[in-house]
RODO-2510 file (C-alpha; in nm, 4 decimals, decimal comma):
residues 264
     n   res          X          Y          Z
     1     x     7,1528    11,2873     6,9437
     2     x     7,0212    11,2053     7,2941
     3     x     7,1464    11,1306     7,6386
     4     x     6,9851    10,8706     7,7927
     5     x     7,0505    10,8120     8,2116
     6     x     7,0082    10,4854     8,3534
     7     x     6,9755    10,3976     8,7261
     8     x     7,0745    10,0386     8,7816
     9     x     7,0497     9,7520     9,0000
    10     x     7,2476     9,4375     8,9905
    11     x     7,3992     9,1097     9,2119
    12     x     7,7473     9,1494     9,0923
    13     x     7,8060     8,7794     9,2062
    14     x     7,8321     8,6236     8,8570
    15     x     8,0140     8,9041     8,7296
    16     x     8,3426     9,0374     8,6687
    17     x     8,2731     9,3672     8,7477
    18     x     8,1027     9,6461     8,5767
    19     x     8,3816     9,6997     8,2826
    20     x     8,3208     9,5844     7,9640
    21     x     8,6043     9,3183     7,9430
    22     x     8,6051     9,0675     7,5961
    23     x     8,5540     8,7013     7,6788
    24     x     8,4283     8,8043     8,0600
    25     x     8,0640     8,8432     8,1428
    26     x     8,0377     9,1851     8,2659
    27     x     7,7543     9,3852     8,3795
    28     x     7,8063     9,6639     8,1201
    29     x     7,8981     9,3921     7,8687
    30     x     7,5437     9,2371     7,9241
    31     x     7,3709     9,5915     7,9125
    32     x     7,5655     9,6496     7,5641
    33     x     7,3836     9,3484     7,4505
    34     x     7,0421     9,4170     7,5872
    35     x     7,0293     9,7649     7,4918
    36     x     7,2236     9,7588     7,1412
    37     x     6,9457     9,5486     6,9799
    38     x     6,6847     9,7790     7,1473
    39     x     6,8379    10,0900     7,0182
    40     x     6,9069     9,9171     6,6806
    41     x     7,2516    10,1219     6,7096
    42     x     7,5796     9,9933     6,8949
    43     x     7,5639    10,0883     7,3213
    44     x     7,8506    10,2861     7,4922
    45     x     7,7909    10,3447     7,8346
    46     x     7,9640    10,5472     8,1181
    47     x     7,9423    10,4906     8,4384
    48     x     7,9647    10,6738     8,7554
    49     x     8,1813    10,3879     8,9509
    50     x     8,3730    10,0287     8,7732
    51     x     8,2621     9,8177     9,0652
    52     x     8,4832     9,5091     9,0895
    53     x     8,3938     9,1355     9,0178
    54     x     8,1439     9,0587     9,3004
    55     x     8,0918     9,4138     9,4106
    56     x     7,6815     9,4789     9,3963
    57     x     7,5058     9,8116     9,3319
    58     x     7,1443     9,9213     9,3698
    59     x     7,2110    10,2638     9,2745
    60     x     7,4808    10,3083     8,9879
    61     x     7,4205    10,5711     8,7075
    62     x     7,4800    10,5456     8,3661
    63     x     7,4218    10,7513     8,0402
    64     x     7,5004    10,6570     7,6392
    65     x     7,3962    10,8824     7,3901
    66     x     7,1990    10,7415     7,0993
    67     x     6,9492    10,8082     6,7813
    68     x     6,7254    10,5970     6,8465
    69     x     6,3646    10,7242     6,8932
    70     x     6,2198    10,4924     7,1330
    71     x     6,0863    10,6140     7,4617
    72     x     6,2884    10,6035     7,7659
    73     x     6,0520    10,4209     7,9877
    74     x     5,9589    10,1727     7,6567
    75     x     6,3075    10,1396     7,6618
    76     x     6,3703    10,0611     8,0509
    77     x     6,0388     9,8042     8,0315
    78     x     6,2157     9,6168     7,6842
    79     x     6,5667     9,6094     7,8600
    80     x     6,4217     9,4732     8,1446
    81     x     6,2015     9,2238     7,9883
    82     x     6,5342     9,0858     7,8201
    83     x     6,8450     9,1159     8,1227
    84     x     6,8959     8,8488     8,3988
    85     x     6,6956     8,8815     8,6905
    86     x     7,0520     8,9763     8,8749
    87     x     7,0452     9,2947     8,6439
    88     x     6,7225     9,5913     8,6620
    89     x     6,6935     9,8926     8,5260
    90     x     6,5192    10,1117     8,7960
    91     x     6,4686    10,3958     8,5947
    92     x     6,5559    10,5985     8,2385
    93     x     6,5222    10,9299     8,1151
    94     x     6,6814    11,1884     7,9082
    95     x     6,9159    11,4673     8,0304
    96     x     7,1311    11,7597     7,8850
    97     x     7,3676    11,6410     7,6090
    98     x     7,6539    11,7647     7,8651
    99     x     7,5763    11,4772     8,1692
   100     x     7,8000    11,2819     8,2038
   101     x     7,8141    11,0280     8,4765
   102     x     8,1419    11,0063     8,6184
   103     x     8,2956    11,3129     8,5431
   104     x     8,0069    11,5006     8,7169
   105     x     7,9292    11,2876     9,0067
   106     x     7,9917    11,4742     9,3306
   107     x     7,9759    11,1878     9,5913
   108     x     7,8781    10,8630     9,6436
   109     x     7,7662    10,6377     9,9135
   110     x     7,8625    10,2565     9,9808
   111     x     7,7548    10,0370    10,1992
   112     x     7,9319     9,7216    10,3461
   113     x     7,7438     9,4339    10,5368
   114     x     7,9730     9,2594    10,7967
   115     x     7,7842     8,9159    10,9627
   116     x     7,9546     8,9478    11,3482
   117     x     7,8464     8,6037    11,4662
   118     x     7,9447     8,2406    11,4741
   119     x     7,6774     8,1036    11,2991
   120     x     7,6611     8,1648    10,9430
   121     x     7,4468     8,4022    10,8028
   122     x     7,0882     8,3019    10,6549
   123     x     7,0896     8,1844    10,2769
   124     x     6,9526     8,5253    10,1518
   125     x     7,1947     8,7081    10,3199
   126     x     7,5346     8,4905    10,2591
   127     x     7,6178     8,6788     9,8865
   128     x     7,5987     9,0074    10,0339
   129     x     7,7430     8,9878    10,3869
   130     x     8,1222     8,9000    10,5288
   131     x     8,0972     8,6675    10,7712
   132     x     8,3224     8,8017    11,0135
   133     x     8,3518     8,4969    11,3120
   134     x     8,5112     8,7426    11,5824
   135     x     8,3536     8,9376    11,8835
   136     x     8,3648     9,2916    11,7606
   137     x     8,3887     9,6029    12,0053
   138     x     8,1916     9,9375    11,7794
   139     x     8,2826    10,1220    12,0009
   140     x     8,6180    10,1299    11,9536
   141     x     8,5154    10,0657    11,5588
   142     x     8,3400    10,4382    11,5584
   143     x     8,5876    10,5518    11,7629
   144     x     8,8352    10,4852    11,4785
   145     x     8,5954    10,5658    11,2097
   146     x     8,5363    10,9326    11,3258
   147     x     8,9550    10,9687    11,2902
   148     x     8,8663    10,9037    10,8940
   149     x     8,6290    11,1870    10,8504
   150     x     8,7068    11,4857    10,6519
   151     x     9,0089    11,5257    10,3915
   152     x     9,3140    11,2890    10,4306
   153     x     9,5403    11,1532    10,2097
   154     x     9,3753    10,7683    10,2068
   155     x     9,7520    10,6495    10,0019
   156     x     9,7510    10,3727    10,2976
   157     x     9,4075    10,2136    10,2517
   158     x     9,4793    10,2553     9,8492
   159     x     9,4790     9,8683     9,6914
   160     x     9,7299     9,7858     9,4019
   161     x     9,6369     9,7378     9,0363
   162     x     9,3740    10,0797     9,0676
   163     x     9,4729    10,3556     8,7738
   164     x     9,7439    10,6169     8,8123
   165     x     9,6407    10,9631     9,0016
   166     x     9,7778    11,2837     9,1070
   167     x     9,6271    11,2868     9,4417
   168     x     9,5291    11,0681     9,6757
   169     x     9,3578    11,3045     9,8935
   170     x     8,9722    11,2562     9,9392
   171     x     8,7256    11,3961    10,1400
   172     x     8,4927    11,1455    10,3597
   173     x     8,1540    11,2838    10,4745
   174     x     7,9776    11,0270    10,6574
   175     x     8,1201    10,6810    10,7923
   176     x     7,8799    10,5283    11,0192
   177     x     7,8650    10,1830    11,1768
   178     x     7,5555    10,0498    11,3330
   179     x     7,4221     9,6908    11,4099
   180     x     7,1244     9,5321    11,3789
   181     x     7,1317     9,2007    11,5178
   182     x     7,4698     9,0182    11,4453
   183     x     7,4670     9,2390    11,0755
   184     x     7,7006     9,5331    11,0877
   185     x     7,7222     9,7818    10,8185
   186     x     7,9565    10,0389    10,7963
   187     x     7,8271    10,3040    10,5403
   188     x     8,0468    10,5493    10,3934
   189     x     7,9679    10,8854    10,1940
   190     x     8,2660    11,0283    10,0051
   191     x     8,3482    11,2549     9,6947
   192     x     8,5667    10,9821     9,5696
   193     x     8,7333    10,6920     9,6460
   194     x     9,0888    10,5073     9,5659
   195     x     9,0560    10,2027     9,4122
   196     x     8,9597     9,9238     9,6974
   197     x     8,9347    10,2092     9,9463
   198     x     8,6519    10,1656    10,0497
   199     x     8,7254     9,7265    10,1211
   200     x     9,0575     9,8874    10,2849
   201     x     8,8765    10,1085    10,5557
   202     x     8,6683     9,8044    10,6611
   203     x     8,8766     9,5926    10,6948
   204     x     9,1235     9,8491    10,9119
   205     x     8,7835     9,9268    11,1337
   206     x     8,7587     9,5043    11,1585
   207     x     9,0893     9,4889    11,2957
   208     x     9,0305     9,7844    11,5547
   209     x     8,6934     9,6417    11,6708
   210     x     8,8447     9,2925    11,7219
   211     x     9,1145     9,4600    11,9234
   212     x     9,3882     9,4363    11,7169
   213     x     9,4284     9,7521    11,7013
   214     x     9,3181    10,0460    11,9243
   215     x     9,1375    10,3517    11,7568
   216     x     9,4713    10,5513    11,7975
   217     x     9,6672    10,3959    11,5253
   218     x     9,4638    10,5336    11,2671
   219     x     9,6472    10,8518    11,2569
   220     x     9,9609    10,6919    11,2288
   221     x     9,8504    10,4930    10,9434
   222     x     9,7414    10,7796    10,7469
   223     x    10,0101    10,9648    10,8317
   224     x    10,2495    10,6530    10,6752
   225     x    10,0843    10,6417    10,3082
   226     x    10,2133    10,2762    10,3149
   227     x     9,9380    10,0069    10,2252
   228     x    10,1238     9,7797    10,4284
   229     x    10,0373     9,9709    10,7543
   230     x     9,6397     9,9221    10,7317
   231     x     9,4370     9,6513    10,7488
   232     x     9,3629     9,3870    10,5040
   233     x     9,1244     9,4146    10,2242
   234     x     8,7953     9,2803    10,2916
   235     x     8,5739     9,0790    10,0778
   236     x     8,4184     9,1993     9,7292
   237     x     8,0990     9,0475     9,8153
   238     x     7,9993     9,2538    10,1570
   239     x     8,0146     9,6239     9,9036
   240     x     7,7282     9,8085     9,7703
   241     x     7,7341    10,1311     9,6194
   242     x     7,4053    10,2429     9,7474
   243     x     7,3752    10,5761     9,5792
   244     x     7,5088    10,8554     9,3225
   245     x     7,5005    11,2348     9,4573
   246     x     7,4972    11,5033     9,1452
   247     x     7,3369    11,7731     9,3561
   248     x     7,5159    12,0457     9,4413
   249     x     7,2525    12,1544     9,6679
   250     x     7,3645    11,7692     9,8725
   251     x     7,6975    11,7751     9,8258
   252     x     7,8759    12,1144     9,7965
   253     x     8,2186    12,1310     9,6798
   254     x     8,5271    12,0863     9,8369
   255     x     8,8438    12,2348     9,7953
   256     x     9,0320    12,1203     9,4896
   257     x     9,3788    11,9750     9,5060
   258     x     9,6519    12,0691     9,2707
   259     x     9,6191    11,8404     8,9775
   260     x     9,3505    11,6469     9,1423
   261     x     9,1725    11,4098     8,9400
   262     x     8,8267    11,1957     8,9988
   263     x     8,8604    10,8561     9,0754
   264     x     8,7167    10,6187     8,8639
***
């Protein structure tokens, strides 16, 4: 039996996220299809994030095990010759029996595009920017987003609905923000994330650099654990996980919590 990985690219505006979900078009749903036929044997996949409905991706991992014979690049070249242009395979090939992609993902990276300006943004950028209308101060945004490195409990900027854990303690790397022009992004590294954690911290930052808020309350808000203390959740359709980490070599490991367990 092999274990094929898949590195894949997709619009996740059509979508209702990456789950396989009966009677909703999915994006693993539509890789089942593609790839089943291909194979000639029935598709699992697992996957190193379940992005929401509208959340994008250019560098999500995947891996299903099969029989089948077929090359994995003949296989990448058929799947793509068959998937919607919002869905590409950017690359396949076989690893260890043992990979798996979630459980040994060490990190990833997302990326969130904020449009800071009055005018709406250009057509190609509208599906995968928030239009945020406000003056925003990043100063005062990094200011508050250097608070959030390193290991917290994130139980305040952790959205309802998201699957039971033991801990909600993560560890966050990197959270930059930088502007080009009236496009913000705020890109965050982390060795897992809450479910809408990520939409959470945003739109916490927003609020700070539109003066709501001043840097300083972000300790108190941590310190709470209360959902109702941070900011509001901002848009599906700004997030993009950017990027997988498996290397140990990138991303060494942090300290375990009692009982911890990966987010999904």
């Amino acid at each position: 039996m092999r274990n094929i990985r898949l590195l894949i690219a997709y619009d996740g505006t059509a979508y209702h996220g990456w789950q396989f979900q009966p009677g909703l078009r999915t994006v693993e749903g539509v890789l089942r299809e593609v790839l089943s036929p291909i194979t000639q044997t029935p598709v699992t996949l697992v996957a190193a994030g379940r992005t929401d409905a509208g959340v994008h991706a250019r560098g999500q991992v995947a891996n299903f095990h099969t029989a089948s014979p077929i090359d994995a690049t003949r296989l990448r070249h058929a799947a793509n010759s068959r998937l919607p242009d919002s869905i590409i395979l950017r690359a396949a090939d076989d690893v260890d029996a043992e990979f798996h992609a979630t459980h040994d993902a060490r990190g990833k990276h997302y990326r969130y595009s904020v449009w800071a300006d009055r005018e709406k943004p250009p057509y190609d950028k509208a599906a995968y920017t928030f239009h945020f209308h406000r003056p925003v101060d990043l100063d005062a945004a990094r200011d508050a987003a250097r608070l959030l490195v390193g290991r917290h409990d994130f139980k305040a900027f952790e959205g309802g609905g998201g699957q039971p854990r033991l801990t909600t303690v993560r560890t966050i790397r990197r959270l930059d923000v930088s502007r080009s022009g009236p496009e913000v992004l705020f890109d965050v590294e982390g060795d897992g994330f809450l479910y809408n954690m990520v939409r959470n911290l945003v739109g916490t930052l927003l609020e700070v650099a539109r003066g709501h808020w001043t840097p300083e309350a972000i300790g108190p808000i941590l310190a709470s654990r209360d959902r109702r203390n941070a900011g509001p959740t901002a848009p599906a359709h700004g997030l993009t996980l950017c990027e997988v980490f498996y290397d140990e070599a990138a991303w060494p490991a942090a300290p375990t919590e009692p009982g911890a367990t990966e987010s999904p």
